[in-house]
Every structure is written in structure tokens, then in C-alpha cells.
C-alpha positions in Angstrom: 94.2 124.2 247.1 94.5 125.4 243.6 95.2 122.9 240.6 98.6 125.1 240.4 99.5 124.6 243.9 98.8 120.6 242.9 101.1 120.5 240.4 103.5 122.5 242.1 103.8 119.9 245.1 104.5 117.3 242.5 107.1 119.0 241.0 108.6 118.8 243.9 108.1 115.4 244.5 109.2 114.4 241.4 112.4 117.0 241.4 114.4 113.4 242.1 113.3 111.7 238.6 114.7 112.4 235.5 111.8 110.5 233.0 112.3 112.3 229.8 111.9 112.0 225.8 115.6 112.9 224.6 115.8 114.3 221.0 119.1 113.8 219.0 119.9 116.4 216.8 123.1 116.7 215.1 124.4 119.5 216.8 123.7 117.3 220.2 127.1 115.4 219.0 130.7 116.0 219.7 133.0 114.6 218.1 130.4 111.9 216.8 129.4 111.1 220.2 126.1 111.7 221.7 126.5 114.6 224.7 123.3 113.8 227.1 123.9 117.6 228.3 123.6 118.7 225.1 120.4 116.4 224.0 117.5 118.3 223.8 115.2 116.3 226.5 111.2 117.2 227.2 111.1 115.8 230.9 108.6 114.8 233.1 109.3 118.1 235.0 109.2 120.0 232.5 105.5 119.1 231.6 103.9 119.2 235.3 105.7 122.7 234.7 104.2 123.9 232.5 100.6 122.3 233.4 101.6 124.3 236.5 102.2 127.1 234.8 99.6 127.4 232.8 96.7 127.2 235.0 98.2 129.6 237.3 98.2 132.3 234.6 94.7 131.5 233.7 94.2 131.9 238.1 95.4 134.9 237.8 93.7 135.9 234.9 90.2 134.5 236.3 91.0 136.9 239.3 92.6 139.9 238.2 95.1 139.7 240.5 97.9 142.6 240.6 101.2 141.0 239.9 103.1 140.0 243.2 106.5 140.3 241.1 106.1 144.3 241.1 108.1 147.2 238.4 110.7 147.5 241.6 111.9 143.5 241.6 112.0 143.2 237.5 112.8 146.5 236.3 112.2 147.0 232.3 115.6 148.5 231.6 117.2 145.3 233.3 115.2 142.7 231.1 116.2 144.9 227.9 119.6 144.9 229.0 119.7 140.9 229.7 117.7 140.2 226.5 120.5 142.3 224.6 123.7 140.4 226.1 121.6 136.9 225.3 121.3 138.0 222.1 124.8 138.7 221.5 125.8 135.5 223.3 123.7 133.2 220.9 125.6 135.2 217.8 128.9 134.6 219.1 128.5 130.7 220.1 129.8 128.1 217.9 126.7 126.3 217.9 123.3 129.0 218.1 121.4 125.7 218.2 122.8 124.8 221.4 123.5 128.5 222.8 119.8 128.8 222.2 118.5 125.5 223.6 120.4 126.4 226.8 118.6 130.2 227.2 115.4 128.5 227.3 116.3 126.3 230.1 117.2 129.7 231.8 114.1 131.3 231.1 112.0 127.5 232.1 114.1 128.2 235.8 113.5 132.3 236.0 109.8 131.6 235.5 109.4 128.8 237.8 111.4 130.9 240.4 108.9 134.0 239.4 106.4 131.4 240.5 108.0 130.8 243.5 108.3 134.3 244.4 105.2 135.3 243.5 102.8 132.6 245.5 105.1 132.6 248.5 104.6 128.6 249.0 104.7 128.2 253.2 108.2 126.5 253.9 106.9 123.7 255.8 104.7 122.8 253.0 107.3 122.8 250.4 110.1 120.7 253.0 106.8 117.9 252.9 106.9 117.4 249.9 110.4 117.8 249.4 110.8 114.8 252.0 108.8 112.8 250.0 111.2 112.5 247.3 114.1 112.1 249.8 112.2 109.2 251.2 111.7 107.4 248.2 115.4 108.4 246.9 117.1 106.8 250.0 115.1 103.6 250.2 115.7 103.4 246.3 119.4 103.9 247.1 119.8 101.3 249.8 118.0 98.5 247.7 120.6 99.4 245.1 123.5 99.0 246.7 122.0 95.9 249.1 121.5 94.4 245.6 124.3 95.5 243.6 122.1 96.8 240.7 119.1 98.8 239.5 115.3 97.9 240.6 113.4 98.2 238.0 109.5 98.1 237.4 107.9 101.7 238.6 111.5 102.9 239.5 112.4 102.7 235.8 109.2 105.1 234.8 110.7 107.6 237.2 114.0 107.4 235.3 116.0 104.7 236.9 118.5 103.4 234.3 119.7 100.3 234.3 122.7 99.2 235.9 124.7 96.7 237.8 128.1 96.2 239.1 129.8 94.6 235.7 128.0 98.0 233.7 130.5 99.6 231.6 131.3 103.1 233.3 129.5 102.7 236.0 130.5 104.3 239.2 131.8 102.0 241.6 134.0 102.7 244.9 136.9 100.3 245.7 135.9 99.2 249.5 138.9 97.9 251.8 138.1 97.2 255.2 142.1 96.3 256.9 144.3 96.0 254.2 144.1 96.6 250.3 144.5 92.1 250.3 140.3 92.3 251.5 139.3 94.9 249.1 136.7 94.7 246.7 134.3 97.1 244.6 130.7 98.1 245.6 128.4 99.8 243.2 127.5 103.1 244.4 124.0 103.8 244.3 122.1 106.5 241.3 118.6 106.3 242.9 116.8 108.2 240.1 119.5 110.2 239.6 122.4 110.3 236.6 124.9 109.9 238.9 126.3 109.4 242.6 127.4 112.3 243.4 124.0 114.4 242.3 121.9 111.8 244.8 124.7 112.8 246.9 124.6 116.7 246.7 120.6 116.7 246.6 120.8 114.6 250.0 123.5 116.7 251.4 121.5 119.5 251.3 117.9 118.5 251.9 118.8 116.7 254.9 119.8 119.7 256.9 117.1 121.7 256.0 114.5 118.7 257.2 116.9 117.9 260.5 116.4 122.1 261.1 112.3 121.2 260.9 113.2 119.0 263.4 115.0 121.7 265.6 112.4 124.3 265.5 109.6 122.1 266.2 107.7 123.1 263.0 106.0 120.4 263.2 104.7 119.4 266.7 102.8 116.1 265.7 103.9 112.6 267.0 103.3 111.2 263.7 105.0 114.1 261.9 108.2 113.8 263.8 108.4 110.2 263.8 108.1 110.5 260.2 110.9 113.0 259.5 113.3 111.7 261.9 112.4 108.0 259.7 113.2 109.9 256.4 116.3 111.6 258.0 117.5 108.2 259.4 117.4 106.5 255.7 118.7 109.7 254.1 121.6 109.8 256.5 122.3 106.1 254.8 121.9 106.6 251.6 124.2 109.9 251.7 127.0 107.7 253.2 126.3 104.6 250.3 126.8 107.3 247.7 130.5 107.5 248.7 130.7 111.4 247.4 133.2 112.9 249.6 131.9 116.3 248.3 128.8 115.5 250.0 129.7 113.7 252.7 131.8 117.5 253.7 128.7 119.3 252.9 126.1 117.9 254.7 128.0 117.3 257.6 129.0 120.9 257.3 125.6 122.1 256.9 124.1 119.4 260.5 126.9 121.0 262.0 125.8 125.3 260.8 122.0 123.8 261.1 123.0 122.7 264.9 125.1 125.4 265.7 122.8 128.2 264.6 120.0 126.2 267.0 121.7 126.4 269.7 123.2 129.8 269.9 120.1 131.4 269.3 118.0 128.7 272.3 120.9 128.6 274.6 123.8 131.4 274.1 121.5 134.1 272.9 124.3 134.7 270.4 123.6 137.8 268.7 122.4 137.1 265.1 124.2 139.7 262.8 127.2 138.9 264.5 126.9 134.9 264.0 126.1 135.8 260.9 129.1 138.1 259.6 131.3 135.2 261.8 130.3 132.4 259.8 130.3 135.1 256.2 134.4 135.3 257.0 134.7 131.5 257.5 133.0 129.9 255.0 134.6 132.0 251.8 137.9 131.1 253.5 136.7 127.4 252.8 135.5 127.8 249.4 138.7 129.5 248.2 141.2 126.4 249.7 139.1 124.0 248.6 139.1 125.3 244.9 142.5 126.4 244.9 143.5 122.4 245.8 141.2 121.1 243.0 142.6 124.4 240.6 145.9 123.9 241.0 147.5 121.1 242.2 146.8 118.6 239.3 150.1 116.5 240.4 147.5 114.6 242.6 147.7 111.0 242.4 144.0 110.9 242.1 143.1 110.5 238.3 139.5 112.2 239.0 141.5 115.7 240.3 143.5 115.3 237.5 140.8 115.4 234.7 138.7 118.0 236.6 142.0 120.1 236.4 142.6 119.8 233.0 139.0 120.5 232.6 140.0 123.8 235.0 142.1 124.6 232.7 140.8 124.4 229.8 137.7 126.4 230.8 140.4 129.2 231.6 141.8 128.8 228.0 138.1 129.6 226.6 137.5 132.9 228.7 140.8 134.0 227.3 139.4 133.7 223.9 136.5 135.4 224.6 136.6 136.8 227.9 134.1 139.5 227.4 130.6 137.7 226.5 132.4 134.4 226.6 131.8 130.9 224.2 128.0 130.5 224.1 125.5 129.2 226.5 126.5 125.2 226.9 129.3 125.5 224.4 132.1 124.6 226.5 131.5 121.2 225.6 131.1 121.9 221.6 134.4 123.7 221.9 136.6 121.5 224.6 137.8 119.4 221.6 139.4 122.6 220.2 141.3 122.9 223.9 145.1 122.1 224.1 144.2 120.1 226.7 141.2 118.3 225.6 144.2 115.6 224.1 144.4 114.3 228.5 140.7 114.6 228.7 139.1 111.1 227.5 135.7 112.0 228.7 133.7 114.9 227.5 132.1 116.6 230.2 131.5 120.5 231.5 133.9 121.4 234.1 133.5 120.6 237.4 133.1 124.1 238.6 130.1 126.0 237.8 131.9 129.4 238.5 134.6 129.0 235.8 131.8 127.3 233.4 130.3 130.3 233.6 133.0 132.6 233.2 133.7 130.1 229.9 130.4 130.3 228.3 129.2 133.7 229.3 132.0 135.7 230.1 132.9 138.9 232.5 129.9 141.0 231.4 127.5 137.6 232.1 129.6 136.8 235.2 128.5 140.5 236.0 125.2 140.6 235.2 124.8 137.6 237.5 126.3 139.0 240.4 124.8 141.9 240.1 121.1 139.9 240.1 122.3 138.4 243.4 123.8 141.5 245.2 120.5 142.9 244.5 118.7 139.8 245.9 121.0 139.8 249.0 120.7 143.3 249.7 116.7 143.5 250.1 116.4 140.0 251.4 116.4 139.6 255.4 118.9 136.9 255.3 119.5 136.6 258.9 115.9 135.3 259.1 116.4 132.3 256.3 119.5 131.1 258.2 118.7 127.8 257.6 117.7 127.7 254.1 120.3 130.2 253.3 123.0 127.8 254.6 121.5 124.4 252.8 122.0 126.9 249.4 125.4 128.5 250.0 126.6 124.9 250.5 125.3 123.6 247.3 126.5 126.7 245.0 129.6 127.7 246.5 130.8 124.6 248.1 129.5 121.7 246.0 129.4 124.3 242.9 133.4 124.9 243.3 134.0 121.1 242.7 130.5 119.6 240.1 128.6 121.1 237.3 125.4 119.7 238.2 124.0 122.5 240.1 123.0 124.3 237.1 123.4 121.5 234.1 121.3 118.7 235.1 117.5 118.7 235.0 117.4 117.6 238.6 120.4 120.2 239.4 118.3 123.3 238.2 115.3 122.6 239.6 116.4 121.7 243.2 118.8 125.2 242.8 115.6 127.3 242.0 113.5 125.6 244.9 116.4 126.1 247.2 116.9 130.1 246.3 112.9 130.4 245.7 112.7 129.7 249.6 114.4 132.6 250.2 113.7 135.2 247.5 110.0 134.4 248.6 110.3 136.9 251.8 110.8 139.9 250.0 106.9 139.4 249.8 106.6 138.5 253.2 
């Protein structure tokens, strides 16, 4: 094993820590306040990265090696034509500093999942060390909420903060077991995560993908088995601790795809393509009522549905201000205080819907330009034989994607979103 195949297994390990050196510039600051979204923030990950990265150009280098990311997959009048729309973008934003900041993160991801693509990891190698950092995220998340606080010691160095129950914003869920008399609040746990709902999302989705390991017998040891059933066990616990409804609906959705999928194709011999374009017609039809609800029906007694609404809306505002290239890369938050409904928004934070924070920041031609990448990507990818991997990401864009931002504006967000699509872009090299 390489020293860039090393490195690469620890960033997965590690793709549940969030250790960084956070830089405060002045145009990280809205309003006065400190943005951690907009912070610029050399993390952990970002180094093994680019240790990663680094020897495996000098690999390839050493070897000569022909390219395995060919002319047909990156065409030169597509890179021109993406580097020209960036360009325009980081004119147009409010703050270039930021717009700027925020295309490099893009480029970090594209070259990681370059990387991906290009060494065409084995799948059961990457779920290993993928459970790894489930493991440790679940037991981590148990002691948390057995204890009511944060851990501490080596927990901290992987970017624990610390926390307990009487901390000042910190997410708590109001537990009644018969009647509201015998209710009382429970801190829900972080892990190594910023909040809840990201340990949530990340378990919601790794889970199935380790339970369909399971399925398949991909790995046929005692010990193996025993192992992942252990981490799915713990994981299963710490998903329900987390108290994010968004994940609970995802990853019982994706056990019950993972399951279904199993047993058609061992037992009912159901024809693939056909499964396939059933579950395609259901699944949009689930996205689209669950956004609707969240888009518009702020009357909703809940104050969280209210705020993400308001934030809905207020990402609709900026698109119609610049709906053709959009705000800037990461400047809906530099520009939400300019919103006519920033004045019921007491938090600053990106909308809770990655499709319209798009659509704010990059606008119709980016929105385009993305779609078009991934009609292209669907197109010469086999998906029918990435079922389950395919399912694990469609439920973390489109469904947990329709209601948080995290997907694709946290550290940990990004990474796990490039890991998850890198496992199936990889088989257009297969």
C-alpha cells in the first residue's frame, strides 16, 4: 500500500473530526458577529489532504502513469467554460474575499473526488475505514448523552467542543415520557461534529451502506461480521440520541431501500431496471412534499420551520436580484441582513436547503452547469449496479439536502458528499 493510499484511509477515518486553525478576517463578520461558515479554517482534513495529494502526484510522476481521468471525462472547453462563470461570480459577489475563499473549497472537493475517480479505491476497503469513524462517533455520542456533556481529553483534539446541558445555545430536545407534567430536557449529543443533526445525517447514511455489507456477505469472516453488526448496533443508538427527525426518516428510509433491494434481487428476482425506474417515480414524489411543507407552510407552530421558511424565502428574494449568475459563492450570509426578512431571522445561518442556496449564490447558469455535470455523470454511470451506494447518496442530497445546508457547507459535510458520490463515479473506470 502506497503512502497515498495511507493517507487516504485516514481521511476517511477522520472525515467525523472537525480539528482546525480558524482565521478571523474581517470579511468573516456579519453584522459584527463572527460567521464560523465564513471563517477561513486550515483543518486537520485538509492537511492529510493534501499530504495525500501530494505524494500521489509525485506516484504518478515516479511512474509515468497515463492519467485515469482521460480528455473524454474532463473536457478542456468545459473547464474553460466553468473557470469563466467562476470568474464572473467572484466579480459580482458582495464580498470577492469570501466568493473566493468558497471556490477553493470547490476545487479542494473536485480534486479529492479526481482522486477518488482516478485510483478507484475497492468499496469494501473504503466502508472499513468509514466504520471506524462511525464506531468511534457513536460510542462518543452515547457517553455524551449518558453524561449530559462533552468528554474531553483526546476527544477534544479531534474537535470535540465543549459543552453541557446549561451551555448557552446548545441543542437540547424536550423529553416527555406520559404527560408534558414528567417532561424534562436531555442534551442531544455532537460527537465530533458541530451539531446534532450533521452526526445525525452522517449516521443516517453510513449505516445503510455498512447494514448492505452485511447483506451481501462482503465480508465472510466471523470476526468481520461480528464487528460490523457491533458498529451497526451502537450506530443505530446514537442515530436515535441525536433526536434529528430528518435522520431518523432517512435512514430508516434508506434500511428499508437497502433491504428491499436485497431481497428482490435474492428472492423475487425482481427485474433491476424496472425496480429501479419504480423507486426513480417514488422517491422525487417524496422530495417535492417534503420541501413544499418546509417551503410553504411557515404558519407551523414549530419555531425551527418557521425560521428555515423565512430563510426559504429570503434565498428566493436574492435569486430575484440576481437570478442569472446569482450573489457570490457563500454570500448568502454576507447579504441576508440586506433581506426584508432577515428582521424575523435572529440567527444568521445559510438556508436549510442546499438547492435554493445554490440557486441564491450561483444562480440559473450555475444551477445549470451543475446539472448538466450530473446528467453527464448519470448518463455513463451503470447506476443500477451502485444501487446501494447510489441510495445512501440520493438520500443525503435530495432528502436531507431539501431540509439542512450541511451537505455542502460544513467541512465534514463536503467531504462525506465527495466520498459518497466518489463511490460511484469510480466505475466509469471499472
Amino acid at each position: 500500500m502506497t503512502i497515498h493510499q495511507r493517507l487516504f484511509n485516514l481521511l476517511l477515518v477522520l472525515i467525523p473530526t472537525q480539528l482546525g486553525l480558524h482565521m478571523w478576517p474581517e470579511w468573516a463578520s456579519v453584522l459584527g458577529r463572527r460567521i464560523d461558515y465564513l471563517s477561513p479554517t486550515l483543518f486537520l482534513t485538509d492537511i492529510v489532504f493534501l499530504l495525500m495529494l501530494v505524494f500521489w502526484l509525485i506516484d504518478r510522476v515516479r511512474h509515468r502513469a497515463e492519467w485515469s481521468l482521460r480528455k473524454k471525462y474532463t473536457p478542456l472547453r468545459y473547464i474553460l467554460v466553468a473557470a469563466v462563470f467562476i470568474g464572473v461570480n467572484v466579480l459580482v459577489a458582495e464580498s470577492q474575499a469570501v466568493a473566493i475563499y468558497k471556490w477553493l473549497k470547490v476545487v479542494e472537493m473536485a480534486l479529492l473526488g479526481w482522486y477518488i475517480i482516478s485510483t478507484n479505491p475497492k468499496t469494501i476497503s473504503v466502508v472499513w475505514y468509514i466504520s471506524l469513524g462511525v464506531l468511534y462517533s457513536s460510542i462518543l455520542a452515547i457517553t455524551q448523552f449518558v453524561f449530559q456533556h462533552s468528554v474531553g481529553g483526546i476527544f477534544w483534539i479531534l474537535g470535540e467542543r465543549t459543552f453541557s446541558l446549561d451551555t448557552p445555545g446548545i441543542s437540547r430536545f424536550d423529553f416527555c415520557l406520559f404527560t408534558h407534567a414528567s417532561c424534562s430536557l436531555l442534551l442531544r449529543p455532537y460527537g465530533t461534529f458541530s451539531h446534532p443533526n450533521v452526526l445525525g445525517g452522517f449516521l443516517a447514511t453510513a449505516l445503510p451502506i455498512i447494514f448492505s455489507m452485511l447483506l451481501t456477505s462482503a465480508t465472510k469472516r466471523v470476526t468481520g461480521r461480528i464487528y460490523y453488526w457491533t458498529v451497526l448496533a451502537l450506530g443505530l443508538v446514537a442515530l436515535l440520541l441525536t433526536f434529528s427527525r430528518s435522520a431518523w426518516i432517512v435512514g430508516g428510509f434508506g434500511f428499508v431501500v437497502t433491504a428491499v433491494i436485497f431481497l428482490s434481487g435474492k428472492y423475487f428476482h425482481v427485474r433491476k431496471r424496472a425496480f429501479q425506474n419504480n423507486i426513480m417515480v417514488i422517491i422525487p414524489i417524496i422530495i417535492c412534499l417534503t420541501w413544499l411543507s418546509i417551503t410553504f407552510f411557515p404558519s407551523a407552530t414549530s419555531e425551527s420551520i418557521v425560521r428555515r421558511a423565512e430563510l426559504n424565502r429570503a434565498a428566493v428574494d436574492m435569486w430575484h436580484d440576481s437570478p442569472i449568475v446569482g450573489k457570490g459563492l457563500g454570500n448568502f450570509l454576507v447579504t441576508l441582513p440586506e433581506s426584508d426578512v432577515s428582521r424575523y431571522v435572529n440567527f444568521i445561518q445559510p438556508v436549510h436547503n442546499i438547492f435554493l442556496l445554490a440557486l441564491s449564490e450561483i444562480g440559473i447558469v450555475g444551477v445549470f452547469l451543475v446539472a448538466i455535470s450530473f446528467w453527464y455523470v448519470a448518463r455513463k454511470t451503470k447506476i443500477y449496479r451502485n444501487r446501494y451506494l447510489l441510495f445512501a447518496a440520493f438520500g443525503y442530497f435530495f432528502l436531507i439536502g431539501s431540509i439542512d445546508h450541511y451537505p455542502i457547507t460544513l467541512q465534514q459535510g463536503q467531504l462525506w458528499s465527495v466520498v459518497l458520490l466518489g463511490l460511484i463515479l469510480k466505475r466509469l473506470n471499472s
